[in-house]
N, C-alpha and C positions, 0 to 999 in steps of 0.2 A: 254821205259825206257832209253835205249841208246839213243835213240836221244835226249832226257831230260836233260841227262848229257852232251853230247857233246853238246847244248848249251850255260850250265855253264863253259865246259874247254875251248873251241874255242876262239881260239887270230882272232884278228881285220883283220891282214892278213889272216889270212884261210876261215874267215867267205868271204871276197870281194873276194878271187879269187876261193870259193865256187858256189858263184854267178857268175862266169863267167869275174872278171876284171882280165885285163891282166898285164904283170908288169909295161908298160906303164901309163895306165891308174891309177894303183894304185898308181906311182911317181904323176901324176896328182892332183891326190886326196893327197899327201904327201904336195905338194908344197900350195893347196886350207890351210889345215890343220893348214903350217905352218905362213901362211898370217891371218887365223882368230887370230893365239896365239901371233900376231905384232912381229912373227919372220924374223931375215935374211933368203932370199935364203939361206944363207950356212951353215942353220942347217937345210935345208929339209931332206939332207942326215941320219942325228940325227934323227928328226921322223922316217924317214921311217925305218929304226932298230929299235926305240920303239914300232912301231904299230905292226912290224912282230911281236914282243911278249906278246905287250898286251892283258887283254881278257877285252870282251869287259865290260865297266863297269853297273854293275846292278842299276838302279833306282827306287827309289818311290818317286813317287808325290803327293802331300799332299794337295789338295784343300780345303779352307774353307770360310769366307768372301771376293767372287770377283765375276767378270763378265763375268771370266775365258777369258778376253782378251787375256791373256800372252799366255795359248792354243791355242787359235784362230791364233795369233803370228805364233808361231812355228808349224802351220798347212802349213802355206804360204811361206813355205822356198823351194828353190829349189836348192840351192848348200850347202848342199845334201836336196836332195826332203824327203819327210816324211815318205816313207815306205824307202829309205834306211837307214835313222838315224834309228829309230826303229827297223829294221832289221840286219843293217851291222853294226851300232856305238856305240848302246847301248843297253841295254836289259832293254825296259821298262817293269818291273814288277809288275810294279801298276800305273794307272791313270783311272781314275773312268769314264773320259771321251772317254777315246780311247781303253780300256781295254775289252773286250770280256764280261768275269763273273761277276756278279752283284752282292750283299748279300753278302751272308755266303760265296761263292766261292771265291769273291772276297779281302773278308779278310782274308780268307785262305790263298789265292794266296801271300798278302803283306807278312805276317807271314812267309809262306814257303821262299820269298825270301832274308826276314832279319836274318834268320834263317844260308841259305847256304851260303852267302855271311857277315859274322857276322866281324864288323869291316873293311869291303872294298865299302858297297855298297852306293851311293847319296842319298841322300835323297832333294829332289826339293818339297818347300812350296809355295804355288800360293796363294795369296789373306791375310787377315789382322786374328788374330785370337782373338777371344774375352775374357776377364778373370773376366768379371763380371756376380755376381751372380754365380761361381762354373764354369763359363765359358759353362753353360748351352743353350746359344742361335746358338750354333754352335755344331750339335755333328752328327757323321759316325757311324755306327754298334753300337751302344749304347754307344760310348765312345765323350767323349770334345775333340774338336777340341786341349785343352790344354794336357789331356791326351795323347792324339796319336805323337804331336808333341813330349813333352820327352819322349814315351818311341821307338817312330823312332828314333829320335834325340842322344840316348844314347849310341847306338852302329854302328851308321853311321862315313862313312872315312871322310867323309863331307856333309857341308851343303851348299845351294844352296838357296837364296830367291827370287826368281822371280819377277819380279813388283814393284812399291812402296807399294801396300797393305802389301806386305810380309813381306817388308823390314823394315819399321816400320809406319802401318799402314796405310796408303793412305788415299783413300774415308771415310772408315770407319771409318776413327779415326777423322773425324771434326768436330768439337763441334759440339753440344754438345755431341756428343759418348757417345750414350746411351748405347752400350756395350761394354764399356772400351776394345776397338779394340788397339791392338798393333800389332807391327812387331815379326814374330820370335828370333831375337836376346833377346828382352826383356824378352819372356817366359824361354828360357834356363838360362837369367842371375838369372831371380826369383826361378828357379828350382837346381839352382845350378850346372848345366849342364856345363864345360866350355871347350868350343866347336868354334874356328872361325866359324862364317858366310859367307859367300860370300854373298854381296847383290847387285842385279841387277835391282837397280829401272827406274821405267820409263814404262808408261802407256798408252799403255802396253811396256813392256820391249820388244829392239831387240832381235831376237829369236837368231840373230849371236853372238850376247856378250853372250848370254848363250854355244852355241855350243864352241866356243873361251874355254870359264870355263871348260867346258866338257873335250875337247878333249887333253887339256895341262895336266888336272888328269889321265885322259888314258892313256897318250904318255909321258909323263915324271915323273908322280907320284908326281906333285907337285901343289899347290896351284899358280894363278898369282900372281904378285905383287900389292896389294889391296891398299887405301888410308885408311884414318882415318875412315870413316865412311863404310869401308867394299869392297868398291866399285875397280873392278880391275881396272887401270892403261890403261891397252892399251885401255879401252872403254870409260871409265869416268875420265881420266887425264888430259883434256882440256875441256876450255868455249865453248859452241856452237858459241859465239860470233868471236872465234878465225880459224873458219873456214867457219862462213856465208856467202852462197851467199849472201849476199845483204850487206857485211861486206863495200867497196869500197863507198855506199853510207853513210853510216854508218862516214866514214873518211871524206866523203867529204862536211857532212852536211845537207844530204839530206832527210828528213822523213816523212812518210805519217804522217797527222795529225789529219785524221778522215779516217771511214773506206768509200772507193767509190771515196776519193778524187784522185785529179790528182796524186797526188805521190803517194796514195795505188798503183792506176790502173797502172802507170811502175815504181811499184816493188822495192820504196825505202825501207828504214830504215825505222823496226816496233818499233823502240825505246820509240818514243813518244807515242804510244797506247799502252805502259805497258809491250814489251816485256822484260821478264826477262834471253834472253840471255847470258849478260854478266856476269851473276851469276851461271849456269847451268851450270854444268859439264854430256858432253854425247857427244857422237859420231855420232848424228842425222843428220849433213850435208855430212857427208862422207858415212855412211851406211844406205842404202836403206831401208826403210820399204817396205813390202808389194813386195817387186822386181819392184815395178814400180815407185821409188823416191819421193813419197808422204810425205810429212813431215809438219807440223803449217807453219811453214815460207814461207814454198816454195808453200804453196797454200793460202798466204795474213792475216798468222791468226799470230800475238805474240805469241813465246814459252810464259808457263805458269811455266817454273820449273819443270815438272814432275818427276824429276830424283834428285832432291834437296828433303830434310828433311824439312817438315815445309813450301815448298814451294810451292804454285797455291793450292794445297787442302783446305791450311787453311786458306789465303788471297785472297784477290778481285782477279778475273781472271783478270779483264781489269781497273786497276789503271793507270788513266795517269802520264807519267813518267814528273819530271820536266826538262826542258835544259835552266839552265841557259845560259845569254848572255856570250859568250868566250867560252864557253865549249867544241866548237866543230868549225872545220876550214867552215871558211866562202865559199858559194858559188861562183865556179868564171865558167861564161859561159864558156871560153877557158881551164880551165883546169878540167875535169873529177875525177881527183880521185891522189893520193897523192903518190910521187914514192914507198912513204913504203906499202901501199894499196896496189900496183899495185904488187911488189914483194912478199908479203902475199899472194895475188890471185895465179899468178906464182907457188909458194912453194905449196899451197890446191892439184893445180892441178898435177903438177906432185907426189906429194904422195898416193895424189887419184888412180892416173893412175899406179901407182908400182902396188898398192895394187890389186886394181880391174882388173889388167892382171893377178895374180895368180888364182884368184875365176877366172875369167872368162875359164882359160887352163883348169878347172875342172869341168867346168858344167856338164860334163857327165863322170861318174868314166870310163866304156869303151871306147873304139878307136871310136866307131861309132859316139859318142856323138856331138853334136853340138857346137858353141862355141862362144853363147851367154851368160851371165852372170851377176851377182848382183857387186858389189864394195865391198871389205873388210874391215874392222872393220880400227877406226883410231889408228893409231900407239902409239900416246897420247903422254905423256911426266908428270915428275916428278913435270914441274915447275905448278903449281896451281893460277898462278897470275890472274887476271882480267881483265879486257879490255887496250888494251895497252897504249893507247891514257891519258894521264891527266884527271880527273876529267869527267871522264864518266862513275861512277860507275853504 
């Protein structure tokens, strides 16, 4: 029973230097922390006095219509690796998939923790939920997937949508939706619930834009700063177009025009085969999926949208795009790429490279750690514009 309790009181500091980080290692992890939340260095100092008193925060995860991708996601994180988030940064107290008690115990378990934590604790929804026919096609412990969400939803500090399924709908919602699948937001507006979202689309969503959301409600008690459609700022406040590698060709004209051809095979512009980059707002060329930089683009395939509302789910994956004549600067063998190109590239990289020295000083919370590393979330920015170029929507 003590140990039970001191679970629930234990701040974030006590928990890592339980485990044996030292104060080093824990500034390390300070400075990782304050890189995912797109903070200055000079409010590392600020976390780490928030973290010494935070506790850590309690979670439920609410899985219903998905692939449980976004799971899958945040299994493959290594700064921090998956038994320390779970261990040291949060206290999952319900996920059906990583959770121990199955049944009865395990709805126990949700209950016991929305219970002691009433009014503090996340509440994290993975996948699309359905509300047709009583919202019967979807149900946990005998209850709708509709019911569980408001009556999680009611007394949670926040909310969390994982995915685009979560956020409103995804997969599930393409016509014709035969189980009138919506995102979480829609259900609380129908229930009368009113409650910000956080929604974190993209399929699957980075697990770091999630950790990012997490660790700023930990360590500051506050929500990011979100756009219109829910989406925080420092992950989704820029076009994927405004940081693509292959951006340089992009300016200079140059695009594969079938998949195999010469220009797929070195790595032009997906523009003309449908990609719908410069409408996409996410952070996919700055933050690593998987830790091994895997990304549509960077392995020859067009972004689809998956972090847009309405977009690649429910339109043609691969619509070729048109370019009209003038659209885009002419090929000239002597000259490569355009000095605004070339300064753009310039600016990617060294933001990238800020960023990705914090995660990388923390790969390992202890001294001993190694110091190799993933790249941190993009820093984003407020302005929402579209491709910078003229008439290259």
């Amino acid at each position: 029973m003590a140990d039970e309790l001191k679970r629930f009181t234990q701040t974030l500091g006590e928990s890592l230097r339980e485990r044996g980080v030292s104060r080093r290692g824990f500034l390390k992890f300070c400075t990782a922390t304050a890189s995912m939340m797109a903070l200055p260095p000079s409010m590392v100092p600020a976390v780490a006095a928030a973290l010494e008193q935070a506790r850590r925060p309690s979670v439920i995860w609410l899985s219903f219509q998905e692939c449980t991708g976004c799971t899958e996601s945040l299994l493959r994180t290594s700064t921090p690796a998956l038994d320390e988030l779970i261990l040291d940064l949060i206290s999952l107290d319900y996920h059906e998939a990583l959770m121990v008690p199955s049944g009865y115990l395990a709805e126990q378990a949700r209950e016991k923790a929305m219970e002691e934590n009433w009014g503090k604790y996340i509440l994290v929804t993975e996948g699309a939920t359905p509300m047709k026919d009583g919202g019967i096609y979807c149900k946990i412990g005998g209850k709708t997937a509709v019911d569980l969400v408001r009556e999680v939803a009611a007394d949670a500090g926040a909310v969390i949508a994982i995915g685009s399924c979560a956020s409103w709908g995804g997969i599930p919602s393409a016509d014709p939706n035969p189980t009138d699948a919506v995102g979480v937001k829609t259900i609380l507006e129908d229930a009368g619930i009113d409650k910000a979202v956080v929604t974190l689309p993209g399929c699957p969503a980075n697990p770091y834009n999630f950790l990012g959301t997490v660790l700023q409600l930990a360590t500051l008690g506050t929500l990011p700063a979100l756009d219109e459609l829910g989406r925080p700022l420092f992950a989704y406040g820029r076009t994927i177009h405004e940081s693509c590698e292959r951006r340089a060709h992009f300016d200079a004209g140059r695009f594969a025009r079938q998949y195999g051809d010469d220009g797929h095979r070195q790595g032009y512009c997906l523009y003309a085969l449908g990609c719908k980059g410069p409408e996409t707002h996410a952070n996919c060329p700055i933050q690593d999926f998987g830790e091994i930089g895997a990304w549509p683009i960077g392995i020859g395939h067009p972004c689809f949208g998956c972090t847009e509302k309405g977009v690649g789910f429910t339109k043609a994956l691969h619509q070729e795009a048109e370019l009209p004549e003038g659209s885009y600067p002419p090929i000239h063998p002597d000259h490569r790429s355009s000095l605004g190109a070339a300064w753009a590239g310039v600016a990617g990289l060294v933001g990238g490279a800020a960023i990705g020295a914090g995660i990388m000083a923390s790969k390992k919370l202890a001294d001993s750690g190694s110091s190799s590393g993933g790249s941190g979330p993009d820093k984003g920015s407020p302005d929402r514009g579209g491709p910078d170029r003229e008439g290259s929507s």
